[in-house]
Every structure is written in structure tokens, then in C-alpha cells.
C-alpha positions as CSV (number, residue, x, y, z in Angstrom):
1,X,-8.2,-45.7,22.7
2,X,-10.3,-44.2,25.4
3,X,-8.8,-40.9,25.0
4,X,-9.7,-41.1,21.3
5,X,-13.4,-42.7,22.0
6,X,-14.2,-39.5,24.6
7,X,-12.7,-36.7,23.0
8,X,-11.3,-37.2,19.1
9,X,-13.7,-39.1,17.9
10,X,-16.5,-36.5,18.4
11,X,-14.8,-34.2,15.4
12,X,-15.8,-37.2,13.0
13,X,-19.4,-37.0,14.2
14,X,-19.4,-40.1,16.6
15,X,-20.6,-39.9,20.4
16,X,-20.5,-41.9,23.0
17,X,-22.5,-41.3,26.2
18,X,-20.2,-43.9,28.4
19,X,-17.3,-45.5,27.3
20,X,-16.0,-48.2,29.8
21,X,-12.8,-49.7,29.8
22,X,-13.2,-54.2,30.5
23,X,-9.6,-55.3,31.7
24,X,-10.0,-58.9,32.1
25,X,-11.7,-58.8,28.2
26,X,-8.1,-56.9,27.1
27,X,-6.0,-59.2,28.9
28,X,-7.5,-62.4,27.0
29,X,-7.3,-60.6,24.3
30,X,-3.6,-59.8,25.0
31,X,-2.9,-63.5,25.7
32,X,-4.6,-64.6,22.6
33,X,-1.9,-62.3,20.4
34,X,1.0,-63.1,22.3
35,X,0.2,-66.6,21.8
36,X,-0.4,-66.5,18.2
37,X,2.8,-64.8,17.5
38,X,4.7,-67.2,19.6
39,X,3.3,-69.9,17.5
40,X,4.5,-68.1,14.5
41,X,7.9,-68.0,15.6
42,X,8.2,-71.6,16.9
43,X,6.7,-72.4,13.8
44,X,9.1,-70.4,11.4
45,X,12.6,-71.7,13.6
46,X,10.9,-75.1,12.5
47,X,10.9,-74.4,9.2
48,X,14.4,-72.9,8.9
49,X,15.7,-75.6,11.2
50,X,16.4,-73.2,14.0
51,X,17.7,-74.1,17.7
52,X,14.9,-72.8,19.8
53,X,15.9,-72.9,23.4
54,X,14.0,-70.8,26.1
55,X,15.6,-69.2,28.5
56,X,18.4,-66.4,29.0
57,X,21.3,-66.7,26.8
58,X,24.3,-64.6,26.4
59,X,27.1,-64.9,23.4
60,X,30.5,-66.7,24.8
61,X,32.4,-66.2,21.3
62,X,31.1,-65.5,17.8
63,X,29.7,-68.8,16.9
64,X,28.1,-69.9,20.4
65,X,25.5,-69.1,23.0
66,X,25.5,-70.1,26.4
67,X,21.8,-70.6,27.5
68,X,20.6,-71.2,31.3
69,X,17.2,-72.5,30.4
70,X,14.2,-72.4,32.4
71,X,14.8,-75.7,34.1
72,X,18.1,-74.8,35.5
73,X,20.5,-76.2,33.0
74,X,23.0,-74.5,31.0
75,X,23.2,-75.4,27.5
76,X,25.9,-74.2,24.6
77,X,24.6,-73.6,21.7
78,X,26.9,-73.2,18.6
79,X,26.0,-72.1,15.5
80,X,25.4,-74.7,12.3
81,X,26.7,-73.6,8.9
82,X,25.3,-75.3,6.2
């Protein structure tokens, strides 16, 4: 976007005499999206009554998934049919 506020943006007729560039305000920002999607998510594995375990999982055969969660555990998680 700064490329395109110094340089592109002067063939539509719009100028800038400084453009600066406020990390901490893009970070927040950043967080603020990150956290609304993750809300979504959570919210839609609710709603489809979806396992949500956090951590790193791999598959151990086609119907389960071995999860070592942030705590330390390991968990199994096998998948419901219904």
C-alpha cells in the first residue's frame, strides 16, 4: 500500500506529500482480524458440533487424529458419523 500511495496513486490524480507507515497501529489492527476470524471458526465448529482441539495433530488412520495439545497431552480424536 505504500508503494501504491507514493507512486500509482498519482496517475488517478491523488498526491501525497508524506506518507508514513504506523506499525504498532497495523499490528492492532492485525490482531483485531485474526481474532475475529478465530471467533468465526470456533463459533462455526460449535454449530456443526465440531471437535476443536488446539494444538498439532497428525492423522494415525482414516478416521482418527492424534493431537499433542498445547498443555502437553496427547489426545485421539476419532471421527463421529452421524
Amino acid at each position: 500500500m505504500y508503494y501504491e500511495a507514493k507512486h500509482a496513486f498519482l496517475h488517478h490524480g491523488v498526491k501525497f506529500s508524506n506518507v508514513e507507515i504506523d506499525l504498532p497501529a497495523i499490528m492492532s489492527q492485525k490482531d483485531k482480524v485474526v481474532s475475529n476470524l478465530t471467533r468465526g471458526i470456533e463459533g462455526l465448529f460449535k454449530k456443526n458440533k465440531v471437535t476443536y482441539v488446539k494444538g498439532y495433530g497428525k492423522f494415525i488412520s482414516p478416521s482418527e487424529i492424534s493431537v499433542d495439545t498445547i498443555d502437553g497431552q496427547n489426545t485421539v480424536v476419532k471421527e463421529r458419523i452421524s
